[in-house]
N, C-alpha and C positions, 0 to 999 in steps of 0.2 A: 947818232946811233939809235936813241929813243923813236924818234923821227924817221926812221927805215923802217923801223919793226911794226909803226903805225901805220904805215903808209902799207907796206905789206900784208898787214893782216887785216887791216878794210877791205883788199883787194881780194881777199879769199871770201871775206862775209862776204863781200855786193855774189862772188860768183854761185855762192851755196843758194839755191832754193831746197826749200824744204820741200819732199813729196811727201804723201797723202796714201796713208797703210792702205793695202789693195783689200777685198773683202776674205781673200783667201787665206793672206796673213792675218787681219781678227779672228775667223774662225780657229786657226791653231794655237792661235795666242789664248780663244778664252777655253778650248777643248781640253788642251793641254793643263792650263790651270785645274778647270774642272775635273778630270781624270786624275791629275795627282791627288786631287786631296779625296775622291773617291775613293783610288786604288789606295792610299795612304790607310782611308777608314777600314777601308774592304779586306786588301793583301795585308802582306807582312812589313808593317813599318815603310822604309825606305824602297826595297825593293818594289812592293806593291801601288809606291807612288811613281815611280819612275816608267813602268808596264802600265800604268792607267793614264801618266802624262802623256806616253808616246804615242799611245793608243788614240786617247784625246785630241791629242794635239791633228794626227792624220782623219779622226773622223769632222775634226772642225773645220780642215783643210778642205775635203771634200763635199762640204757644208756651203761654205764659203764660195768655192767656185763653182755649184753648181747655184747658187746663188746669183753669181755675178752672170751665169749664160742666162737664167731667167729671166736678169733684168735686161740684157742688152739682147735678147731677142722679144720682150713686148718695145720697147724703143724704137728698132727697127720696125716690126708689125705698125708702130704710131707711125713713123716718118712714110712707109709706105700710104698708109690708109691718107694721110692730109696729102701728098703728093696727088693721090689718085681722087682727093676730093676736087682738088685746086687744077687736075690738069687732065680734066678731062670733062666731055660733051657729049649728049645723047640726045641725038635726033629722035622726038618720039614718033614723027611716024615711018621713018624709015627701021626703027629699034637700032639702030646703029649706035656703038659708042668709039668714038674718036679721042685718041690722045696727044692733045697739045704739045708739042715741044719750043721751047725757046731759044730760037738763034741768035 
């Protein structure tokens, strides 16, 4: 019986991989922190931390993913720019530029 529950529950750890908090979740995670203990200082006790966590939390949110489009549009802008280093040809005296494709 030892020996089923073992066997079993390796067979769940091998399947769990751990993922990797997206930047939108940090951002709420530490907004939200921050806004509570703001509205905490700021408002009245508890309720003031809870409207300055939520508040937080949504602007950390939107922190976050405009974050995460910044970084995956210069990425793209990089893979564009070496693509078009790497695949292409300019006759200079015809000023022509040509791009290589790979079949």
């Amino acid at each position: 019986m030892i020996l089923t529950v073992l066997i079993a529950d390796s067979k769940y750890t091998f399947a769990q991989e751990k993922k990797k908090m997206s930047g939108q979740a940090k951002g709420a995670i530490i907004g939200g922190a921050g806004g509570a203990i703001a509205g905490g200082l700021i408002g009245h006790g508890v309720k003031g931390a809870l409207i300055g966590g939520a508040i937080g939390a949504g602007g950390g949110y939107v922190i976050g993913n405009e974050h995460r489009r910044h970084v995956a549009k210069k990425r793209r802008a990089e893979q564009r720019a070496y693509y078009r280093s790497h695949h292409t040809i300019t006759h200079p005296s015809k000023g022509v530029t040509v791009i290589r494709t790979h079949n």
